[in-house]
PDB file as gemmi writes it, atoms N, CA and C in Angstrom:
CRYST1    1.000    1.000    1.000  90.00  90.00  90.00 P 1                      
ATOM      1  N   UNK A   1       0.849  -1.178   0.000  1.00  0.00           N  
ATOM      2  CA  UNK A   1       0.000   0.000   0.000  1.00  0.00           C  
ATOM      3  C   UNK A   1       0.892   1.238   0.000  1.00  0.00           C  
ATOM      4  N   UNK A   2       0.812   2.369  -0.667  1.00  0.00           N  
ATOM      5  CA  UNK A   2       1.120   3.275  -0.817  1.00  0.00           C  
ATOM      6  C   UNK A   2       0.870   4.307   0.131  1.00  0.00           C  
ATOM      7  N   UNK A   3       1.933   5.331   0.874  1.00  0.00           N  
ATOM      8  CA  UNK A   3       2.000   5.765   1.510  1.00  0.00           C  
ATOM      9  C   UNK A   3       1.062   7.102   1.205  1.00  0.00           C  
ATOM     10  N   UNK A   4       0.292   7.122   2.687  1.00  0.00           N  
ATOM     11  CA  UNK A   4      -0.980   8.260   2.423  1.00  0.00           C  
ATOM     12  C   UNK A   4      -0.549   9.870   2.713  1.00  0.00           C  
ATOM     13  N   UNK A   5       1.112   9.976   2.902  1.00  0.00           N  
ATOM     14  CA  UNK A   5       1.642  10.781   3.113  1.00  0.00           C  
ATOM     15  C   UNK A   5       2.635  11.679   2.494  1.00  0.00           C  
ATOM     16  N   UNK A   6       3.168  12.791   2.760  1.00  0.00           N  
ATOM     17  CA  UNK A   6       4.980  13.138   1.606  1.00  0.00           C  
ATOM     18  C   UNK A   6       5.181  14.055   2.901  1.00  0.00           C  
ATOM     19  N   UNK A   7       6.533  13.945   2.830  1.00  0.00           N  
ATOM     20  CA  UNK A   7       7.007  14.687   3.655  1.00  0.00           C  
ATOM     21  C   UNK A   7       8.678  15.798   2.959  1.00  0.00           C  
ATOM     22  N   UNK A   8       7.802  17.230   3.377  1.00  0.00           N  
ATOM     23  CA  UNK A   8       8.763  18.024   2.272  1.00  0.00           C  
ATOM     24  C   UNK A   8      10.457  17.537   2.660  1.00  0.00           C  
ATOM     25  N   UNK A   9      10.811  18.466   1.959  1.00  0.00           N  
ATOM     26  CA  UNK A   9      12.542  18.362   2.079  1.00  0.00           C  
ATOM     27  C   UNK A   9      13.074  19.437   1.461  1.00  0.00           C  
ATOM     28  N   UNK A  10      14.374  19.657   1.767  1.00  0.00           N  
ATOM     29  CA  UNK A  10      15.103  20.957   1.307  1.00  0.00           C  
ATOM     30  C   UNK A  10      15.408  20.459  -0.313  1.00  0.00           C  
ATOM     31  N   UNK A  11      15.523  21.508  -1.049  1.00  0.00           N  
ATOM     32  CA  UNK A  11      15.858  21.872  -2.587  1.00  0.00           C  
ATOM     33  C   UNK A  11      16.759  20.379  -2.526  1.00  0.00           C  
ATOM     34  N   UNK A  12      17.251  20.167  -3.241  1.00  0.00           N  
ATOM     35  CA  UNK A  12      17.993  18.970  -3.757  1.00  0.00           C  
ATOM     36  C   UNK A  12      18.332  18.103  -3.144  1.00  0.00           C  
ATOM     37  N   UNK A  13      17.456  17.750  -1.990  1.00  0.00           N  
ATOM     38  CA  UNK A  13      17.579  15.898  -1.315  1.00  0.00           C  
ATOM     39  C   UNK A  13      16.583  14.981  -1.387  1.00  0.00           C  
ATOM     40  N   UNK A  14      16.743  14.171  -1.003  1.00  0.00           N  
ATOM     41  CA  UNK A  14      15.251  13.194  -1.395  1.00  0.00           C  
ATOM     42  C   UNK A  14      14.583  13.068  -0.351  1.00  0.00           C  
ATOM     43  N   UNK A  15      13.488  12.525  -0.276  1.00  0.00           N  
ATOM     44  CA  UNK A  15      12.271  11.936   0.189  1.00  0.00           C  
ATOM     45  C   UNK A  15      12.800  11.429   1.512  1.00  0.00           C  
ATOM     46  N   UNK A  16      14.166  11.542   2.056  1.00  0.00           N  
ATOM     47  CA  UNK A  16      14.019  10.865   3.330  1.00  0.00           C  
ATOM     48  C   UNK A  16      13.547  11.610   4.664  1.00  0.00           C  
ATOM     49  N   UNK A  17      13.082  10.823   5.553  1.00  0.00           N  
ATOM     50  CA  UNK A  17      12.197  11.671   6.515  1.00  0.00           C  
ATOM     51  C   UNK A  17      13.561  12.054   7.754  1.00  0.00           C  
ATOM     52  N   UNK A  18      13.942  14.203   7.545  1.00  0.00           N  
ATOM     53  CA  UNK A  18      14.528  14.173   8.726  1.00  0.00           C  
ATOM     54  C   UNK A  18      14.187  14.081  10.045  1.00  0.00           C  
ATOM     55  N   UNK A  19      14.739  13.014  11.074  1.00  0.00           N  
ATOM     56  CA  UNK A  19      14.561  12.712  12.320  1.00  0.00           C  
ATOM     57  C   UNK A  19      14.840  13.852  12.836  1.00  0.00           C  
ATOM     58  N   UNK A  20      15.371  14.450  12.809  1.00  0.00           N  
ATOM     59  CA  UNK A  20      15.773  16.093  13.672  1.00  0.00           C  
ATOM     60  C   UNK A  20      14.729  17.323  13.593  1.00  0.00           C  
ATOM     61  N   UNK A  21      14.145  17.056  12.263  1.00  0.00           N  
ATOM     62  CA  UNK A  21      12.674  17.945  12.342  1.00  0.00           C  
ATOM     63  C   UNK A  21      11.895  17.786  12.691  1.00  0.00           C  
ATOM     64  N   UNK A  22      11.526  16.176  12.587  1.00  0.00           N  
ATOM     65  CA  UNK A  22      10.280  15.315  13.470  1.00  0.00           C  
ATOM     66  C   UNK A  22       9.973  15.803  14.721  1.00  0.00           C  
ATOM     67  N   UNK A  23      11.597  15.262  15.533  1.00  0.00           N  
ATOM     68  CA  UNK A  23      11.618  15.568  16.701  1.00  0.00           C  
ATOM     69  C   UNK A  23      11.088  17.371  17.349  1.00  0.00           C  
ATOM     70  N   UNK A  24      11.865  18.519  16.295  1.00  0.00           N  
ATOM     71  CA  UNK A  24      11.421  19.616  16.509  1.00  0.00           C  
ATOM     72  C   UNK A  24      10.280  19.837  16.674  1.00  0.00           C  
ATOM     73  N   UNK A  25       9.525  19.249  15.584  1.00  0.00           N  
ATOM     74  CA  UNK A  25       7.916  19.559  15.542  1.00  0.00           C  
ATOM     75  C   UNK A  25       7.174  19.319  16.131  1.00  0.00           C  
ATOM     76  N   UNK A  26       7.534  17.461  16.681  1.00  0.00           N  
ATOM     77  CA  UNK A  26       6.659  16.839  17.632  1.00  0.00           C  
ATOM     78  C   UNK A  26       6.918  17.956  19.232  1.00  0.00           C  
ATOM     79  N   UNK A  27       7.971  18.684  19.428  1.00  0.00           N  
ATOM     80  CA  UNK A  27       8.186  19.094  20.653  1.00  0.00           C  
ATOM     81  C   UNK A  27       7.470  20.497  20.430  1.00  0.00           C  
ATOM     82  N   UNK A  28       7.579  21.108  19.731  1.00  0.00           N  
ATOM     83  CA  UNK A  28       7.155  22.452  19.367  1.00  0.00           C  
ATOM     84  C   UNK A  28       5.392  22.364  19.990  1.00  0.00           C  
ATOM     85  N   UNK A  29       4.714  21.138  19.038  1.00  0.00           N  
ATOM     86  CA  UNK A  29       3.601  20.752  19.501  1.00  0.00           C  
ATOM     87  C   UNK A  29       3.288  20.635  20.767  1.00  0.00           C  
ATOM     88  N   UNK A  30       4.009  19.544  21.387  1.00  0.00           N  
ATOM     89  CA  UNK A  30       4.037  19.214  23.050  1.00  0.00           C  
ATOM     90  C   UNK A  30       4.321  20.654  23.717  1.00  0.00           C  
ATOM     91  N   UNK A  31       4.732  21.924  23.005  1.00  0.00           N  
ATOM     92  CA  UNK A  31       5.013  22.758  23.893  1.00  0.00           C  
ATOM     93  C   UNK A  31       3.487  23.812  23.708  1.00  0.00           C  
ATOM     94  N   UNK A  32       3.129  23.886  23.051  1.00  0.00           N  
ATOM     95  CA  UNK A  32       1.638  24.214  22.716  1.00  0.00           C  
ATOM     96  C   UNK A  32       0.314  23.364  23.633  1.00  0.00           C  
ATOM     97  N   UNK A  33       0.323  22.340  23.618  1.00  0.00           N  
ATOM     98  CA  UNK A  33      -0.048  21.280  24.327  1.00  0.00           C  
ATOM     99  C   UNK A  33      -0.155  21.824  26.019  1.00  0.00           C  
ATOM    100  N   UNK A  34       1.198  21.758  26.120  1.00  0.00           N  
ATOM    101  CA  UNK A  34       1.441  22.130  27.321  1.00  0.00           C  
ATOM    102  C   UNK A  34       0.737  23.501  28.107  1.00  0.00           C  
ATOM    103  N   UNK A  35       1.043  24.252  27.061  1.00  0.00           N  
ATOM    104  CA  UNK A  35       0.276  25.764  27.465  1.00  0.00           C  
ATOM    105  C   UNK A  35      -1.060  25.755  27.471  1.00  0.00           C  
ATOM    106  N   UNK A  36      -1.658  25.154  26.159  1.00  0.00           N  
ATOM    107  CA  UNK A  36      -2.825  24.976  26.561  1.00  0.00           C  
ATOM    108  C   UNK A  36      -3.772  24.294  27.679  1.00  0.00           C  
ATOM    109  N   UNK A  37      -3.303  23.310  28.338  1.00  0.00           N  
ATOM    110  CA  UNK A  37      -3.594  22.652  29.085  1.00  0.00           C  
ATOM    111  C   UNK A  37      -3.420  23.399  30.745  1.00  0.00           C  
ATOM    112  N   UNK A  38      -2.511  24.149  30.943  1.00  0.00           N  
ATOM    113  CA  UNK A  38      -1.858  25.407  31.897  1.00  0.00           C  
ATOM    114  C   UNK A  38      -3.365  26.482  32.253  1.00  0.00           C  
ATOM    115  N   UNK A  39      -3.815  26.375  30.759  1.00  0.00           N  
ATOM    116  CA  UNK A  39      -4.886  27.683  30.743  1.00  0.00           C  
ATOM    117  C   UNK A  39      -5.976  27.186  30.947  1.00  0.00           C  
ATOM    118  N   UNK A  40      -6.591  26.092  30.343  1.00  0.00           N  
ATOM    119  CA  UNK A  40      -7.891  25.074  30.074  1.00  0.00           C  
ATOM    120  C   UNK A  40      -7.578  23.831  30.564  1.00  0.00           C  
ATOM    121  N   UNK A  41      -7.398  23.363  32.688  1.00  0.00           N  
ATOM    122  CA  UNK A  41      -6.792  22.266  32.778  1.00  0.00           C  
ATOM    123  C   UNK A  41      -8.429  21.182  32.604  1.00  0.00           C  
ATOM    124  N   UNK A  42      -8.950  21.633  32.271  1.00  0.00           N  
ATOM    125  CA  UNK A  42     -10.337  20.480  32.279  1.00  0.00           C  
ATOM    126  C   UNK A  42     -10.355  20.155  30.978  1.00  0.00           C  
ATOM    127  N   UNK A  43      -9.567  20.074  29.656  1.00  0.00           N  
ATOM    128  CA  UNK A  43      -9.261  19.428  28.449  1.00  0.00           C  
ATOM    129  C   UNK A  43      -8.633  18.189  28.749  1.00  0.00           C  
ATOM    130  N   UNK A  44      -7.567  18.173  29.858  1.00  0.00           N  
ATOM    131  CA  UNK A  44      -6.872  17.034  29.981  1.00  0.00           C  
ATOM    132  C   UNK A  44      -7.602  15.715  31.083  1.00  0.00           C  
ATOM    133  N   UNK A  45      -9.056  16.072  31.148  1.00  0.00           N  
ATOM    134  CA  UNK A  45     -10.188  15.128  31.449  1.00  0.00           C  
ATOM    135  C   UNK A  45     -10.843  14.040  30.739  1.00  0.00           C  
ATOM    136  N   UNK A  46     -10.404  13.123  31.026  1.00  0.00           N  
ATOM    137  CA  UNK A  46     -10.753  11.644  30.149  1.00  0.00           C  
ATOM    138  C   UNK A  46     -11.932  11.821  30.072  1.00  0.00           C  
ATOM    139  N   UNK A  47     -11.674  11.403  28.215  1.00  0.00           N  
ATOM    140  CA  UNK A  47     -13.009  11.073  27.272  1.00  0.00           C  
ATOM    141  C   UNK A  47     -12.690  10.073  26.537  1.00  0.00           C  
ATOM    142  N   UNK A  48     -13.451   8.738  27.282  1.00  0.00           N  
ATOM    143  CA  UNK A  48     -13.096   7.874  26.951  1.00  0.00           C  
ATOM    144  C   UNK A  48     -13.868   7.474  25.579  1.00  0.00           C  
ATOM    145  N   UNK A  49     -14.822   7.978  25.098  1.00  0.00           N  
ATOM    146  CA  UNK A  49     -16.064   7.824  23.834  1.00  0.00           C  
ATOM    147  C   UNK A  49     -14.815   8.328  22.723  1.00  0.00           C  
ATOM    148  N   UNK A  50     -14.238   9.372  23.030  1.00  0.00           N  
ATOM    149  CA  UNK A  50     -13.546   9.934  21.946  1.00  0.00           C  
ATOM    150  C   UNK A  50     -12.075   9.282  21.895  1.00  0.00           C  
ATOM    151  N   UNK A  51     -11.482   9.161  22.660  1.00  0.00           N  
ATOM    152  CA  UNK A  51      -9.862   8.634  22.584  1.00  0.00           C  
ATOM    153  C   UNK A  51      -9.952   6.993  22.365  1.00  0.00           C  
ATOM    154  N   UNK A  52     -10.823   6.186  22.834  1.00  0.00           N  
ATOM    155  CA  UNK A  52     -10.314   5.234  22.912  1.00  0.00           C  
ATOM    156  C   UNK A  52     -10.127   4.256  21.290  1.00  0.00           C  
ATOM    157  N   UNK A  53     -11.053   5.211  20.511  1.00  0.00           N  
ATOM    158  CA  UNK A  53     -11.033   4.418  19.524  1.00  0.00           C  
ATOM    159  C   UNK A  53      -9.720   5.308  18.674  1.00  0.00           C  
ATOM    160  N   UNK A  54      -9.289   6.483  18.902  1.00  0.00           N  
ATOM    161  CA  UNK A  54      -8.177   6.740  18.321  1.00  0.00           C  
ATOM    162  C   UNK A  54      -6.788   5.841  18.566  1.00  0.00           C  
ATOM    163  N   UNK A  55      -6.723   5.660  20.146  1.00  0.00           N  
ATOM    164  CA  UNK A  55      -5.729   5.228  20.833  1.00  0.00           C  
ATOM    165  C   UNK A  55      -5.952   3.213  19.797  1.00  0.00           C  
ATOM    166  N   UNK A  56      -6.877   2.712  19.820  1.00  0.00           N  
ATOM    167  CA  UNK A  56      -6.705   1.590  19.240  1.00  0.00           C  
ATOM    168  C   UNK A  56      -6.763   1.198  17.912  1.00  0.00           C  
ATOM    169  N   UNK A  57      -6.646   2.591  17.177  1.00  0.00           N  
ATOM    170  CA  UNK A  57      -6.417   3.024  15.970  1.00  0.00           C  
ATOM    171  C   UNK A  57      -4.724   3.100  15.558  1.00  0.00           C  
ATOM    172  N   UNK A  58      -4.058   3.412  16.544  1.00  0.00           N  
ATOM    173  CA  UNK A  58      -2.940   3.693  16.326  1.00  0.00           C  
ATOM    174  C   UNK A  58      -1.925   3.073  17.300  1.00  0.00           C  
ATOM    175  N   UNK A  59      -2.577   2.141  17.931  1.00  0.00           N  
ATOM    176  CA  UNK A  59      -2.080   0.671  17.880  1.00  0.00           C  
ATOM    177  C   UNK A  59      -1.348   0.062  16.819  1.00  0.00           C  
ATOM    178  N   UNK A  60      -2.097   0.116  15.913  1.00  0.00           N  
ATOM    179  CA  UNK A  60      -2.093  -0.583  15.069  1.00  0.00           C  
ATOM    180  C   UNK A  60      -1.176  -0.100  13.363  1.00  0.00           C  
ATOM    181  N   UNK A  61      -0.511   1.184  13.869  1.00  0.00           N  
ATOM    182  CA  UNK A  61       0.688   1.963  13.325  1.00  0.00           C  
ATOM    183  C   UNK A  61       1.658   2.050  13.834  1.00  0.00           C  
ATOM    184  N   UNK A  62       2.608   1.766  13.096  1.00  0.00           N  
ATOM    185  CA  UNK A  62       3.893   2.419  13.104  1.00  0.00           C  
ATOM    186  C   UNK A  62       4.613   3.495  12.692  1.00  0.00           C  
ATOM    187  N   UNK A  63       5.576   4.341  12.909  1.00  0.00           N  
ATOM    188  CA  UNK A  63       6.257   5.422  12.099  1.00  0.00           C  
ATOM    189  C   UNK A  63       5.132   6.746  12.760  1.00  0.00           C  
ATOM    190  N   UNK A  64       5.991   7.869  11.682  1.00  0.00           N  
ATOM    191  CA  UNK A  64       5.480   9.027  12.166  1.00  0.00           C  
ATOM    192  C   UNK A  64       3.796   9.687  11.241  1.00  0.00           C  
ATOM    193  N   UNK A  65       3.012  10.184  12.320  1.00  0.00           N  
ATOM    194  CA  UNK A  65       1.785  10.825  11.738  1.00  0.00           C  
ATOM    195  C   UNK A  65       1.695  12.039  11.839  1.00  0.00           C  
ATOM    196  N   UNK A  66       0.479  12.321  10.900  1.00  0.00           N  
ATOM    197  CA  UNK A  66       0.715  13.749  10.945  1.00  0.00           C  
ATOM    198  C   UNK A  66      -0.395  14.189  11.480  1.00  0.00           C  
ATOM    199  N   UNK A  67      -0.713  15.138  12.144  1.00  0.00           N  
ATOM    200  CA  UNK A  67      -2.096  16.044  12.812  1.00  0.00           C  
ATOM    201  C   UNK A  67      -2.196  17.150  11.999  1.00  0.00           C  
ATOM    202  N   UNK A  68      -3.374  17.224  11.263  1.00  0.00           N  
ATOM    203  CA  UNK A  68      -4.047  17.886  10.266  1.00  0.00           C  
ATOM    204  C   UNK A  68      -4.831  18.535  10.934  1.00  0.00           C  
ATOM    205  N   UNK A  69      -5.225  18.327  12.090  1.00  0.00           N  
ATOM    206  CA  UNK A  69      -6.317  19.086  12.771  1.00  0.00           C  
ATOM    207  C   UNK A  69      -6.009  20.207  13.041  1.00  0.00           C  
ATOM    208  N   UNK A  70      -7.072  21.274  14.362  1.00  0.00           N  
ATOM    209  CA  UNK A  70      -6.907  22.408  15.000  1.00  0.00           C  
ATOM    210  C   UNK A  70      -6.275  22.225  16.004  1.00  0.00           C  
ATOM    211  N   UNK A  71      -5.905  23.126  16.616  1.00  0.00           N  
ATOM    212  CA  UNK A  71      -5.066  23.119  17.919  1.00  0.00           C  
ATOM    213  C   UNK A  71      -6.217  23.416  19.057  1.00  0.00           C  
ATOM    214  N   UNK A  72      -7.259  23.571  18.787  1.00  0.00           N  
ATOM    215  CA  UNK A  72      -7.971  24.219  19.776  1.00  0.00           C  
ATOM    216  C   UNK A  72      -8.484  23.382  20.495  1.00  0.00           C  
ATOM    217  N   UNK A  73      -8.270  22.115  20.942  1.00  0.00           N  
ATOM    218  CA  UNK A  73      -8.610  20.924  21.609  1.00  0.00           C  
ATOM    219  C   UNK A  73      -7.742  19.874  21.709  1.00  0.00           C  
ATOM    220  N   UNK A  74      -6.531  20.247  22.513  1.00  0.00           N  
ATOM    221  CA  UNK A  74      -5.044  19.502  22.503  1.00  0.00           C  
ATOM    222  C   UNK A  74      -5.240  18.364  22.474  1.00  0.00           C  
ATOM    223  N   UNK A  75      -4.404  17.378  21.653  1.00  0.00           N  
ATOM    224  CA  UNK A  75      -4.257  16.151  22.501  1.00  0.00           C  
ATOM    225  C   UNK A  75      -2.526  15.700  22.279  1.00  0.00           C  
ATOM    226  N   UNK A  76      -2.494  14.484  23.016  1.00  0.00           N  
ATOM    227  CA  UNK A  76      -1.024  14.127  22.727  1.00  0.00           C  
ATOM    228  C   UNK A  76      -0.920  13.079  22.772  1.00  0.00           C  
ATOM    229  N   UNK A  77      -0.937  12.408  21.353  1.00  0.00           N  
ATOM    230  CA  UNK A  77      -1.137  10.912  21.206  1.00  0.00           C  
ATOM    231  C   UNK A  77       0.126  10.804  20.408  1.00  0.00           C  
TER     232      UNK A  77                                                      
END                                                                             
């Protein structure tokens, strides 16, 4: 199956995914995350109707995903 994803890259390298940006981004996020949760701590209140079927969704993946969504309802999966 063909990958449902692309991940950019600088002018003349290929397609490989940098681990050093990942990491930036995923933290950049977690640091957003974080604040939000600081301001609105009743977001980080289990909903189990909504997470659980994400969480056993992605079980079932490997490698890195991407969040297409809004920020306005953190999560950190």
């Amino acid at each position: 199956m063909a990958a449902l994803y692309r991940v950019s890259h600088p002018a003349g390298q290929d397609d490989t995914i940098h681990l050093g940006h990942l990491k930036e981004t995923r933290d950049a996020y977690q640091r957003r995350v974080d604040d939000d949760l600081a301001l609105f701590p009743s977001l980080a209140a289990p909903d189990p109707h909504g997470r659980y079927p994400i969480r056993e969704w992605l079980s079932t993946h490997t490698g890195p995903l991407m969040d297409a969504g809004c920020t306005t309802k953190p999560s950190a999966y």
